[in-house]
Z-matrix of the N, CA and C atoms (Angstrom, degrees):
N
C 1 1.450
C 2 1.525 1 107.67
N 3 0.775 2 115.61 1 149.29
C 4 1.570 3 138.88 2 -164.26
C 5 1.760 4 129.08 3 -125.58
N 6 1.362 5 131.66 4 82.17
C 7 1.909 6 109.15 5 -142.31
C 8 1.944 7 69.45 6 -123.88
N 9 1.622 8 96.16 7 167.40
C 10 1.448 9 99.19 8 160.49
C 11 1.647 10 97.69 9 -108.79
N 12 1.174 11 106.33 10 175.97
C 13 1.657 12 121.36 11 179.15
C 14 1.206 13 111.62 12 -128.50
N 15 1.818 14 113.94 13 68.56
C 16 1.972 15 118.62 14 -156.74
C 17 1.170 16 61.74 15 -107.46
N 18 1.623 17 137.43 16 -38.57
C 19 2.019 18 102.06 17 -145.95
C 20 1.822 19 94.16 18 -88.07
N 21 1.041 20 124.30 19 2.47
C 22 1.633 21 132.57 20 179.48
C 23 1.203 22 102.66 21 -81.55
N 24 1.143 23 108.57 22 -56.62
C 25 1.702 24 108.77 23 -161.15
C 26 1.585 25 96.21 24 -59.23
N 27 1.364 26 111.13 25 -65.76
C 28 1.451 27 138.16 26 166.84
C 29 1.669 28 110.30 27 -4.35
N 30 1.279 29 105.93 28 -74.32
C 31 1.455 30 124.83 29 165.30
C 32 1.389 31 100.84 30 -35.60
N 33 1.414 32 114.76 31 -84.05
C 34 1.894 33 128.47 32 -140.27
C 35 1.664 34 76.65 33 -51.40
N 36 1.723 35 124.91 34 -60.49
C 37 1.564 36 100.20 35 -167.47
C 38 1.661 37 111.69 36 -102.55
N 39 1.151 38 118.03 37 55.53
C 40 1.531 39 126.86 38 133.93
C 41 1.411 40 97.27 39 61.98
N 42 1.665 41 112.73 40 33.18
C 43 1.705 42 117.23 41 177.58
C 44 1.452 43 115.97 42 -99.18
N 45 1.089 44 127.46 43 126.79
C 46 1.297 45 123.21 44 177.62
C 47 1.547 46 121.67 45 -89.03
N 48 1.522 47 133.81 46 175.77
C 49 1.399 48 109.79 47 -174.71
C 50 1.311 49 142.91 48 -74.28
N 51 1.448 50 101.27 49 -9.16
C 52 1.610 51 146.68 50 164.93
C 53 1.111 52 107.21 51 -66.31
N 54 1.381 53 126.91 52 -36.47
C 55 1.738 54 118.17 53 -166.06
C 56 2.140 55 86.31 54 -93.84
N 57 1.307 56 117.15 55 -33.18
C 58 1.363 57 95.73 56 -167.46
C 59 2.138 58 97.09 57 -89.86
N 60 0.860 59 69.85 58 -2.71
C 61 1.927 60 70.26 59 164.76
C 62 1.663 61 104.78 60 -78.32
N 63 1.160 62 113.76 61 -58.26
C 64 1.204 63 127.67 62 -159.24
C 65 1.896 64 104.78 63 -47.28
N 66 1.501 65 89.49 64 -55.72
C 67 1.568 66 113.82 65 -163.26
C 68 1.588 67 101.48 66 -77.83
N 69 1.157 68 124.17 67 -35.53
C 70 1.826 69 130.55 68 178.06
C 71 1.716 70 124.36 69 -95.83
N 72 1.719 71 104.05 70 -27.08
C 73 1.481 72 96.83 71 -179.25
C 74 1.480 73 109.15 72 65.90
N 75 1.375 74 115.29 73 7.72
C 76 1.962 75 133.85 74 156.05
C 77 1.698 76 82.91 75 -63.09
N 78 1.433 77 105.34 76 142.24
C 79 1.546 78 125.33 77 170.99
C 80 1.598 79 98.54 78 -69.04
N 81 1.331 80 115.89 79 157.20
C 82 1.413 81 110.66 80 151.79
C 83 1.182 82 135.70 81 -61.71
N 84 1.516 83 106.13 82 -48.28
C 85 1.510 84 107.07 83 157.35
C 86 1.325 85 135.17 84 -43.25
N 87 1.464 86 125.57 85 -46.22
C 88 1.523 87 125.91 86 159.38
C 89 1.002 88 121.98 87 -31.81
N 90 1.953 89 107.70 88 -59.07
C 91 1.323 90 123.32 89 -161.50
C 92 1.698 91 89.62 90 -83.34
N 93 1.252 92 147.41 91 -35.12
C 94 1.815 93 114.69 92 170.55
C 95 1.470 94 91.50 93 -60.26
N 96 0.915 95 133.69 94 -54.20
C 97 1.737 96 102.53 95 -142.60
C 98 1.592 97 109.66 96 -85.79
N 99 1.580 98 109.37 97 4.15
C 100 1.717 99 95.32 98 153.18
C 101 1.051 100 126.46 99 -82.38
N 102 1.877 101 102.60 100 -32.85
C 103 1.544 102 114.59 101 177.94
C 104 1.474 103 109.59 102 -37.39
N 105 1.402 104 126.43 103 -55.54
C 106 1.252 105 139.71 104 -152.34
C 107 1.891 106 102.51 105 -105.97
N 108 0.939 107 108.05 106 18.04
C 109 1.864 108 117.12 107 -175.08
C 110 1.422 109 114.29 108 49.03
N 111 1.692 110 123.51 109 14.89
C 112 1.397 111 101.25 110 -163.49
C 113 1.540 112 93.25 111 -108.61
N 114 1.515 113 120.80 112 53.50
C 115 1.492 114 100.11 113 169.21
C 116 1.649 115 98.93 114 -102.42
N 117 1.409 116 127.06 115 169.64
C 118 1.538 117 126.64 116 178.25
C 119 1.511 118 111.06 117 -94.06
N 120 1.295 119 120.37 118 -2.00
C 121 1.438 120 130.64 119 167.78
C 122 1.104 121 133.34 120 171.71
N 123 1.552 122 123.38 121 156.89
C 124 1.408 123 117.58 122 -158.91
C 125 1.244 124 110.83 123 -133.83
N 126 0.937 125 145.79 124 118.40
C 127 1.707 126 169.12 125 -161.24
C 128 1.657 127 100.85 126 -79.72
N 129 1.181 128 108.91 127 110.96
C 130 1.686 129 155.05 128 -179.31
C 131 2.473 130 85.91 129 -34.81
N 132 1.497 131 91.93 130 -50.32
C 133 1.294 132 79.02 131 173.20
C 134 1.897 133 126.58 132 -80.22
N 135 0.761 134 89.91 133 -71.40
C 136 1.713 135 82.48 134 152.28
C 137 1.516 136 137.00 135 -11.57
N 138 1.763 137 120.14 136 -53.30
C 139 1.272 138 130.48 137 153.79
C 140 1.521 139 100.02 138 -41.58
N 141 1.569 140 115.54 139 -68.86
C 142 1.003 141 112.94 140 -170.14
C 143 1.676 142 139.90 141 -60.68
N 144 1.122 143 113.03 142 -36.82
C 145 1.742 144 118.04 143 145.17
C 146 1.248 145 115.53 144 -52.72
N 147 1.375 146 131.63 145 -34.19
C 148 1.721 147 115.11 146 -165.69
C 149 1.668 148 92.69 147 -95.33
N 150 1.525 149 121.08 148 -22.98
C 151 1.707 150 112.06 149 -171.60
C 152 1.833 151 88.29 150 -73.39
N 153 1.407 152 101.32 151 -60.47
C 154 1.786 153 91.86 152 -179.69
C 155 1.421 154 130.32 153 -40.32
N 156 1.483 155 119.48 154 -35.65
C 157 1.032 156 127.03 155 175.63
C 158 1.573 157 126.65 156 -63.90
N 159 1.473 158 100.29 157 -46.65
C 160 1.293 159 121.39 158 171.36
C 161 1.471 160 121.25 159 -68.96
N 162 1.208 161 113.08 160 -10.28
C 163 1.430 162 113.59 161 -163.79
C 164 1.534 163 109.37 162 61.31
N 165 1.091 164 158.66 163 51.51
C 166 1.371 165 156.71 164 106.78
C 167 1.359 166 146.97 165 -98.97
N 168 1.263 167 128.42 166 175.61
C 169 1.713 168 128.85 167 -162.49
C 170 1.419 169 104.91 168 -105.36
N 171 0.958 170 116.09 169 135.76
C 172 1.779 171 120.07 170 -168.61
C 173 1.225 172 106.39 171 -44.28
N 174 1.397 173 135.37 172 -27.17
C 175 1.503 174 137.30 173 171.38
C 176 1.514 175 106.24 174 -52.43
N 177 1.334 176 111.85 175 -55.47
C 178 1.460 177 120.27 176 168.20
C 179 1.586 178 130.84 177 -43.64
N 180 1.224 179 92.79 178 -55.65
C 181 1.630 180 100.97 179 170.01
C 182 1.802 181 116.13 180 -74.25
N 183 1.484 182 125.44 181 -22.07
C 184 1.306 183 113.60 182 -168.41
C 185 1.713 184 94.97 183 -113.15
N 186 1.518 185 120.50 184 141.20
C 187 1.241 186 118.64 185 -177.62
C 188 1.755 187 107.75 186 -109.80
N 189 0.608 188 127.62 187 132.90
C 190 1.937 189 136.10 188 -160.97
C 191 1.603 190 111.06 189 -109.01
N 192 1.232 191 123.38 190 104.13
C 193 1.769 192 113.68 191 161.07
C 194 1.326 193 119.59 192 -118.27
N 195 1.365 194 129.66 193 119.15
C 196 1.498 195 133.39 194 -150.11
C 197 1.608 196 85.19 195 -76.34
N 198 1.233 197 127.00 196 80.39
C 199 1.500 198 115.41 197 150.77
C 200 2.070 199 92.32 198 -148.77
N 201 1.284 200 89.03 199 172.11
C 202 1.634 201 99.93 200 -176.07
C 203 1.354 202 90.27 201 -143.67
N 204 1.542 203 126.70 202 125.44
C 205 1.211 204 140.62 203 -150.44
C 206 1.685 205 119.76 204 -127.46
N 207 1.488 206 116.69 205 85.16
C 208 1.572 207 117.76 206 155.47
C 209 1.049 208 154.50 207 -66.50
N 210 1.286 209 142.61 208 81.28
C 211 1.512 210 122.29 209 -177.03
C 212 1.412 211 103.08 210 -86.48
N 213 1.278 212 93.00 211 148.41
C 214 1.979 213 114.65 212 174.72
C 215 1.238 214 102.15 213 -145.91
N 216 1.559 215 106.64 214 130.09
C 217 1.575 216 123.34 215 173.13
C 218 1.701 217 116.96 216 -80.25
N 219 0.958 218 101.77 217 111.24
C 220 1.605 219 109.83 218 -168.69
C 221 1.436 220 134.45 219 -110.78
N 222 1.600 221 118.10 220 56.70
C 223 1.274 222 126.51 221 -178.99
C 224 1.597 223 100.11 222 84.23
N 225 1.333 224 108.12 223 48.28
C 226 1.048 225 129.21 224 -167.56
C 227 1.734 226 138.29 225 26.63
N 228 1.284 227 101.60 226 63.84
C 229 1.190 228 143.72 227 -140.44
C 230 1.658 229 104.64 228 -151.23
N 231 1.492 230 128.19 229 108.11
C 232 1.319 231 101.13 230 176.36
C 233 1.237 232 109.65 231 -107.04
N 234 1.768 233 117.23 232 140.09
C 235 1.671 234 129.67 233 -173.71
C 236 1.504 235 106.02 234 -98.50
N 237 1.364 236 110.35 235 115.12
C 238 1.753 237 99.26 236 165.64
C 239 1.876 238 111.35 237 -101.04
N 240 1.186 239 89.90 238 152.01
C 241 1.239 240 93.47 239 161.38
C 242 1.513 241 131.70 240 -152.35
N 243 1.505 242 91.81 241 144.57
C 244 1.913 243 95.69 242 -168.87
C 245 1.232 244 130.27 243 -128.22
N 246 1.450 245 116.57 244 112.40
C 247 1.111 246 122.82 245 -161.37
C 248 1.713 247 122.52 246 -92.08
N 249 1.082 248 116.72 247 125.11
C 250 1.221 249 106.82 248 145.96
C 251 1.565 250 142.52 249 -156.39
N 252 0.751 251 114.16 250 156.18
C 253 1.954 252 118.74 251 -150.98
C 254 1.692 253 107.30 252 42.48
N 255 1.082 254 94.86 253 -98.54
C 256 1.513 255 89.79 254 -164.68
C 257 2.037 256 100.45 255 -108.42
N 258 1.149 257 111.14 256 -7.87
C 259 1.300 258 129.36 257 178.17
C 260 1.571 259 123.67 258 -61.74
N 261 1.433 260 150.60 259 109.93
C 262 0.995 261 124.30 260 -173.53
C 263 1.568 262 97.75 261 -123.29
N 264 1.174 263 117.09 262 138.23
C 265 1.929 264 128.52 263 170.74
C 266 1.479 265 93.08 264 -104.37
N 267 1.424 266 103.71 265 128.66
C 268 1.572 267 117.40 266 146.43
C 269 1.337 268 121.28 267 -116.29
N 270 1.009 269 116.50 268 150.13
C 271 1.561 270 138.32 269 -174.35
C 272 1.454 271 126.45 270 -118.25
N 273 0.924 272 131.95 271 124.04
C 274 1.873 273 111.62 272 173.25
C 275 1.718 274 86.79 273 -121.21
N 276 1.506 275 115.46 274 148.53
C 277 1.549 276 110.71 275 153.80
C 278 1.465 277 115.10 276 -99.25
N 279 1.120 278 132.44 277 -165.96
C 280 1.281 279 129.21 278 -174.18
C 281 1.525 280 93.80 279 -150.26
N 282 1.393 281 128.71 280 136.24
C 283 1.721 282 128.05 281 160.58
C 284 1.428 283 112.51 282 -96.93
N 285 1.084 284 101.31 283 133.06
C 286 1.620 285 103.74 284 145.58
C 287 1.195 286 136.02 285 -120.69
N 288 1.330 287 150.63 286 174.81
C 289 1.488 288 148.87 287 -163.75
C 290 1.359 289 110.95 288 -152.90
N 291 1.192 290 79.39 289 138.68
C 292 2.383 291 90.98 290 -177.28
C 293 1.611 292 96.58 291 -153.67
N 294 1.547 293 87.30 292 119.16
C 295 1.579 294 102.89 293 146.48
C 296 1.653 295 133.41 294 -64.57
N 297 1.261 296 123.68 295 152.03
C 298 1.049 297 114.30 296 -176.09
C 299 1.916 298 116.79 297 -49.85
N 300 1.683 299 112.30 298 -41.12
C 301 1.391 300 66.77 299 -179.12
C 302 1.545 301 134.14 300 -101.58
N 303 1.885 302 104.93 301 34.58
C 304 1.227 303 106.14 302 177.06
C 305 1.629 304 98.87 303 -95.49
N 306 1.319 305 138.60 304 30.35
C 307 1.148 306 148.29 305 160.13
C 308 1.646 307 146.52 306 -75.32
N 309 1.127 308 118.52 307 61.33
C 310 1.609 309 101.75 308 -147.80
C 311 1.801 310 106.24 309 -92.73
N 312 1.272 311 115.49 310 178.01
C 313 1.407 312 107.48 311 -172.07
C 314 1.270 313 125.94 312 -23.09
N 315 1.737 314 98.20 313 -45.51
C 316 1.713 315 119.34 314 -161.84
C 317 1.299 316 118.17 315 -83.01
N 318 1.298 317 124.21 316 -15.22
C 319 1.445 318 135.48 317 163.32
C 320 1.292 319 103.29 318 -89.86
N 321 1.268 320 132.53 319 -29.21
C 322 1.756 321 126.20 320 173.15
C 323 1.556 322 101.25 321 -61.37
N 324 1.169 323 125.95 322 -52.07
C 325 1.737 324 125.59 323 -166.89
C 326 1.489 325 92.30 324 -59.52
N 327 1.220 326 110.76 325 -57.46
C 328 1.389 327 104.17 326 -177.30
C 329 1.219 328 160.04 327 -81.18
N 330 1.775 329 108.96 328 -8.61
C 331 1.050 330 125.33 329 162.46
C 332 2.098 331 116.42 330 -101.80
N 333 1.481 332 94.92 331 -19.24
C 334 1.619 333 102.66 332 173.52
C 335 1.390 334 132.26 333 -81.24
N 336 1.469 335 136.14 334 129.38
C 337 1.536 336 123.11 335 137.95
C 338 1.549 337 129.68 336 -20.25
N 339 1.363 338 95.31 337 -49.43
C 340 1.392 339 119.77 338 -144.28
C 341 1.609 340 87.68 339 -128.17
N 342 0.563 341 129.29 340 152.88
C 343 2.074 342 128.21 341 -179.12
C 344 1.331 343 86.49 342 -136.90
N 345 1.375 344 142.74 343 -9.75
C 346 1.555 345 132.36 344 -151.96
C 347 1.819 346 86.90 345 -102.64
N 348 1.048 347 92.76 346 -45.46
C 349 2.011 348 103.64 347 -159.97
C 350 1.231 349 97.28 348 -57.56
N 351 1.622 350 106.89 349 161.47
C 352 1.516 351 106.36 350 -160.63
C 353 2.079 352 80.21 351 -135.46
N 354 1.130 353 114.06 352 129.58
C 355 1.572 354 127.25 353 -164.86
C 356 1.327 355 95.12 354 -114.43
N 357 1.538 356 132.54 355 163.80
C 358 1.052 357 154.73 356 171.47
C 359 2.098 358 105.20 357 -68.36
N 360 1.478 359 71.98 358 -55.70
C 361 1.402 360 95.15 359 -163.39
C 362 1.491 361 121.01 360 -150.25
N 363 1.357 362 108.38 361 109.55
C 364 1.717 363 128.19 362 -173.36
C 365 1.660 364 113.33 363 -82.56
N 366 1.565 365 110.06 364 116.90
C 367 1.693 366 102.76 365 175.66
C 368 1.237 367 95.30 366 -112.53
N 369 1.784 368 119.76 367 170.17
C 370 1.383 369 119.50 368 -167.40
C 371 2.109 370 62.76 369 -149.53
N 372 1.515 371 85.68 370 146.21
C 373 1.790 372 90.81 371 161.48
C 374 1.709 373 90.22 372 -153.66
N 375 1.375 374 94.11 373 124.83
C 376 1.363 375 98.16 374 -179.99
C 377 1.611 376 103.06 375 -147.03
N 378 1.331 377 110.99 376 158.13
C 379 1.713 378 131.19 377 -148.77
C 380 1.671 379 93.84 378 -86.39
N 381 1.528 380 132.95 379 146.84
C 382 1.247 381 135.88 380 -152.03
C 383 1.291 382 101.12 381 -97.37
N 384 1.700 383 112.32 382 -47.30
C 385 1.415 384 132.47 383 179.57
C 386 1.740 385 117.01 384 -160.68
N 387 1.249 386 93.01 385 158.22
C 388 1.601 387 106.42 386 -174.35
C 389 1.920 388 101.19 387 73.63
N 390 1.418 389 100.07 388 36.44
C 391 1.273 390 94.22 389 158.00
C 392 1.562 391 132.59 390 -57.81
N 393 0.892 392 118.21 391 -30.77
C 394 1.781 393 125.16 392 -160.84
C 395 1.918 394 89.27 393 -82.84
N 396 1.322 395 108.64 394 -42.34
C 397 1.757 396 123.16 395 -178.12
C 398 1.292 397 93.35 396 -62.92
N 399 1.484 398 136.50 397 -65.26
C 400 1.788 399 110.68 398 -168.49
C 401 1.829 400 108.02 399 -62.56
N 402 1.332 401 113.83 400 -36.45
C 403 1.227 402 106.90 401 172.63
C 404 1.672 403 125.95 402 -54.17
N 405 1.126 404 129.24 403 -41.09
C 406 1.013 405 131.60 404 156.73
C 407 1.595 406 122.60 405 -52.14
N 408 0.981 407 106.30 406 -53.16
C 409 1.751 408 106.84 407 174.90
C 410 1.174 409 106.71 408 -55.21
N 411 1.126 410 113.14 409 -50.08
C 412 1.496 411 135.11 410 165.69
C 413 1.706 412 125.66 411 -24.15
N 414 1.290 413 107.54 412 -62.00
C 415 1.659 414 128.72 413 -178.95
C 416 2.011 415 92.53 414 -85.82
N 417 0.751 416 106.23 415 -32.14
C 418 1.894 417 88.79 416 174.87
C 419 0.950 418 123.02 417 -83.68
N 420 1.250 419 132.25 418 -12.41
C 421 1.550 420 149.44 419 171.71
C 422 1.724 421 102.43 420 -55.93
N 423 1.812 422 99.42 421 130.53
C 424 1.913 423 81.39 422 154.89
C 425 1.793 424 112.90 423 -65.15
N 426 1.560 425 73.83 424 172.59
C 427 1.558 426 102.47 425 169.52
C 428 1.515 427 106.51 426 -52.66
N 429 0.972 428 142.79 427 -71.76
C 430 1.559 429 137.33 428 178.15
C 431 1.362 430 114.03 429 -48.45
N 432 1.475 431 119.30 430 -43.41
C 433 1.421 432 96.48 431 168.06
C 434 1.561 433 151.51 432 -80.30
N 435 1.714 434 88.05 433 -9.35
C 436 1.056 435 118.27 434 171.48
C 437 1.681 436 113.70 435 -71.44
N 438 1.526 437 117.93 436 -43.27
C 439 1.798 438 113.34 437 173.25
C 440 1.268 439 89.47 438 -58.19
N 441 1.429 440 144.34 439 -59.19
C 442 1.374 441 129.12 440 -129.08
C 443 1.758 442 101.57 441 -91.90
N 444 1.377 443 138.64 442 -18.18
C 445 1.137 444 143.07 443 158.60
C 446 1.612 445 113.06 444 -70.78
N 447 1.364 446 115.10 445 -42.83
C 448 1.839 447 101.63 446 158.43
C 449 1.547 448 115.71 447 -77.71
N 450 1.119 449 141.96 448 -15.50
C 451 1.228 450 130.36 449 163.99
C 452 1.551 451 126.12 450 -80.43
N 453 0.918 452 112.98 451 -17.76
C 454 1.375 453 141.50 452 164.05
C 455 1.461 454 108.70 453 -59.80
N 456 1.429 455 97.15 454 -77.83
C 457 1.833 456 93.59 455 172.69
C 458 1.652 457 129.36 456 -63.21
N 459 1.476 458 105.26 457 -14.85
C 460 1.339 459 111.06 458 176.35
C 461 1.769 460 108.46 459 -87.89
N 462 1.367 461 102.20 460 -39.30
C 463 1.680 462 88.86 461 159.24
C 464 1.659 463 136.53 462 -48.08
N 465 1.730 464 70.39 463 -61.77
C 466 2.587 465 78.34 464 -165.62
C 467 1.966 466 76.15 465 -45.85
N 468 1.365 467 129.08 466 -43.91
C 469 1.605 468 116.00 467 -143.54
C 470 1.111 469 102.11 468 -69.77
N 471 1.522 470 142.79 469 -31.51
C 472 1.124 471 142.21 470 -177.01
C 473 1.612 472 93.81 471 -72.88
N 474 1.106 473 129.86 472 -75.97
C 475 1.985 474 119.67 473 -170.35
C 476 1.408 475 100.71 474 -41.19
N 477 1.146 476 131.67 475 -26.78
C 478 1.625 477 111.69 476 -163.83
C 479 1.240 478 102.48 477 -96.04
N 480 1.792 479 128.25 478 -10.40
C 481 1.496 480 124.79 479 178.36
C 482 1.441 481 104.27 480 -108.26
N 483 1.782 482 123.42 481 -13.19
C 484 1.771 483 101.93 482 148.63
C 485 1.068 484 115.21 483 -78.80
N 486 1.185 485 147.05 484 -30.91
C 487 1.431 486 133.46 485 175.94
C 488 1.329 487 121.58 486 -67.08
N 489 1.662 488 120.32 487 -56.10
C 490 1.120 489 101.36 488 150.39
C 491 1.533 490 158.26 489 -44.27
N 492 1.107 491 111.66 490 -36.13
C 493 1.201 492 115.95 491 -170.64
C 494 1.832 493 98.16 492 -106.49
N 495 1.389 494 124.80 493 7.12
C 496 1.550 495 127.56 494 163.31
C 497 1.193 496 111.63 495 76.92
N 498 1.658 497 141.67 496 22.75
C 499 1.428 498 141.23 497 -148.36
C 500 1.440 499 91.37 498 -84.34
N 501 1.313 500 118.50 499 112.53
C 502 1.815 501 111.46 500 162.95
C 503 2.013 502 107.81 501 -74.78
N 504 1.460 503 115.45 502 -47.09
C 505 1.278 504 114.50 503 174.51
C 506 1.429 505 121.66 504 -165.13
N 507 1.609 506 106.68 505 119.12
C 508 1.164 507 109.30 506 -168.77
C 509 1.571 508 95.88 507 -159.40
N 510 1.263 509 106.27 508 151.62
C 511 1.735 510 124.50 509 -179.93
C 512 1.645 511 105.68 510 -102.18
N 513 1.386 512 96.89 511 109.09
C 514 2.027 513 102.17 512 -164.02
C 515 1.443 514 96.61 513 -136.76
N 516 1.652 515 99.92 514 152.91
C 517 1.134 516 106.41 515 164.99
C 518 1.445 517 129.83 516 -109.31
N 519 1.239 518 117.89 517 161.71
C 520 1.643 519 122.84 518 176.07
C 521 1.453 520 116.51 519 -110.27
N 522 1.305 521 123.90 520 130.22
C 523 1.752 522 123.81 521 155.76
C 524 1.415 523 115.89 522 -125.43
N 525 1.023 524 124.06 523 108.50
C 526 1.521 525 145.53 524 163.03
C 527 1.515 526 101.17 525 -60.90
N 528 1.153 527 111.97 526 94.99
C 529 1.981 528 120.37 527 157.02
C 530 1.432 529 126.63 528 -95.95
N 531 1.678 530 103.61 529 92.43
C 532 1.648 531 111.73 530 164.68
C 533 1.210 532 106.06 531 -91.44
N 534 1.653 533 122.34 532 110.14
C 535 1.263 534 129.05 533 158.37
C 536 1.640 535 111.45 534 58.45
N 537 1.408 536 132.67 535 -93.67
C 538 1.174 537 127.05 536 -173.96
C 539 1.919 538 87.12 537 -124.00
N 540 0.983 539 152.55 538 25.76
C 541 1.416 540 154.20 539 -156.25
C 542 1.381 541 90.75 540 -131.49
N 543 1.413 542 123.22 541 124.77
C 544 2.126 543 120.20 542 157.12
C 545 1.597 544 92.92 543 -129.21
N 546 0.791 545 97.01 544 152.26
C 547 1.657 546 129.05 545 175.46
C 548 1.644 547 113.94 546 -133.99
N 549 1.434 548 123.80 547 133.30
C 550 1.700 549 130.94 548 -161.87
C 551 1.587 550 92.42 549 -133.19
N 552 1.062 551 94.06 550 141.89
C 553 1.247 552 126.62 551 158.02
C 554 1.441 553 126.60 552 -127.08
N 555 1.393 554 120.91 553 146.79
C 556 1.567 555 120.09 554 166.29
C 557 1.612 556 109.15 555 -120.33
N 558 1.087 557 111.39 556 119.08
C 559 1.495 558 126.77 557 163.83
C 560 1.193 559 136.76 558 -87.91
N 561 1.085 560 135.11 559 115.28
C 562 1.483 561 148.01 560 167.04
C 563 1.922 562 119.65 561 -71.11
N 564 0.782 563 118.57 562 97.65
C 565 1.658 564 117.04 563 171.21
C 566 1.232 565 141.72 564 -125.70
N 567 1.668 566 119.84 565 91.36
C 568 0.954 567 139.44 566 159.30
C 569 1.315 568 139.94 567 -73.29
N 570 1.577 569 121.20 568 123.96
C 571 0.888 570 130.22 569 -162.13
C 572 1.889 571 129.82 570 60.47
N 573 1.052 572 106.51 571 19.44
C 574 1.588 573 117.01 572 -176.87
C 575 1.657 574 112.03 573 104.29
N 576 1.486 575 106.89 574 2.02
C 577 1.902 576 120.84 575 -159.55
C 578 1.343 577 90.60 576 -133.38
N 579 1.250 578 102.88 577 119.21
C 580 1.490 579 133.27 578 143.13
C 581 1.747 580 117.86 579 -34.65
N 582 1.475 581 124.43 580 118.93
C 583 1.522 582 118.57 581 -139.75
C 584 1.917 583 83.38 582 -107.20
C-alpha cells in the first residue's frame, strides 16, 4: 500500500488547501483528493511542486506498507487478504447479532462503547483464526494505514449485516475484535441505508 502524507504535512504547518493552491497553482481539486488519498494518480510534476513546497523528499511525502490488500465477501462472511512478497495472510471474520435482551452486563462491557446505551441492534465481527497474526500486522502498520484497514473492515461489515440480516431502520452498534484490539462503531439506518 502506498498513501501520501499531504494532509500531515499540511497540518504540522497549519496550511490549508487554499494556501497550497495559492503557493503551487496545484488545483484544489487535485490537492483534496491527495489530501484524502483518493486520487488514482499523481503526476511526477506535482510530487515535485508539493515536495518543494513543503520542504521534503518524496520519501517524506509518500508513506509505504509492504502489504497489498483484498476484501471479498464470501457467503456472507467477509475474507481479507494480505499479501506480501511471496507471503499470503488470510482472514475470514465472522458476525454475530444480539438483541437487547440477549445482552447481559458481560456482553455489554464487551461488545459496547457505551454499556449504558440501549441499541436496536448489537453486531460483534470478530476474526475466526490467526487472530494474534492480524494483530501483529496490525500494530506495525502506520497510523494511516492502520484507520483505513479498520474502517474498511467496519464498512464492507456493516453492508453485509444490512443486507443480510434485512434492517430497514434501526440505531445499532458495531465491535470489530482483533485478538486483544476492539474497535465500535454506531450506526444509523434508514430506509435499508446506512445514514
Amino acid at each position: 500500500m502506498i498513501k501520501n502524507n499531504l494532509a500531515v504535512l499540511m497540518a504540522e504547518r497549519e496550511l490549508k488547501i487554499a494556501d497550497v493552491y495559492k503557493e503551487t497553482g496545484i488545483s484544489k481539486t487535485t490537492l483534496m483528493a491527495l489530501s484524502e488519498n483518493k486520487g488514482k494518480g499523481i503526476q511526477f510534476e506535482t510530487i515535485d511542486k508539493l515536495c518543494n513546497f513543503l520542504n521534503v523528499s518524496p520519501k517524506e511525502f509518500f508513506v509505504y506498507s509492504p502489504f497489498l490488500v483484498e476484501y471479498i465477501p464470501d457467503n456472507n462472511k467477509l475474507f481479507l487478504r494480505l499479501t506480501s512478497g511471496e507471503k499470503i495472510n488470510n482472514f475470514y471474520f465472522e458476525f454475530s447479532s444480539f438483541t437487547d435482551e440477549q445482552m447481559d452486563l458481560d456482553m455489554r462491557m464487551d461488545y459496547l462503547a457505551n454499556p449504558s446505551k440501549k441499541y436496536d441492534f448489537y453486531f460483534a465481527v470478530s476474526i475466526e483464526e490467526s487472530r494474534i497474526e492480524l494483530e501483529k500486522i496490525y500494530n506495525n502498520l502506520n497510523i494511516m494505514f492502520k484507520r483505513e484497514l479498520v474502517n474498511n473492515i467496519l464498512d464492507r461489515s456493516i453492508e453485509l449485516l444490512v443486507r443480510d440480516k434485512k434492517i430497514e431502520n434501526a440505531t445499532c452498534s458495531l465491535c470489530l475484535i482483533i485478538n486483544d484490539l476492539q474497535f465500535y462503531r454506531e450506526i444509523e439506518i434508514q430506509n435499508g441505508k446506512v445514514k
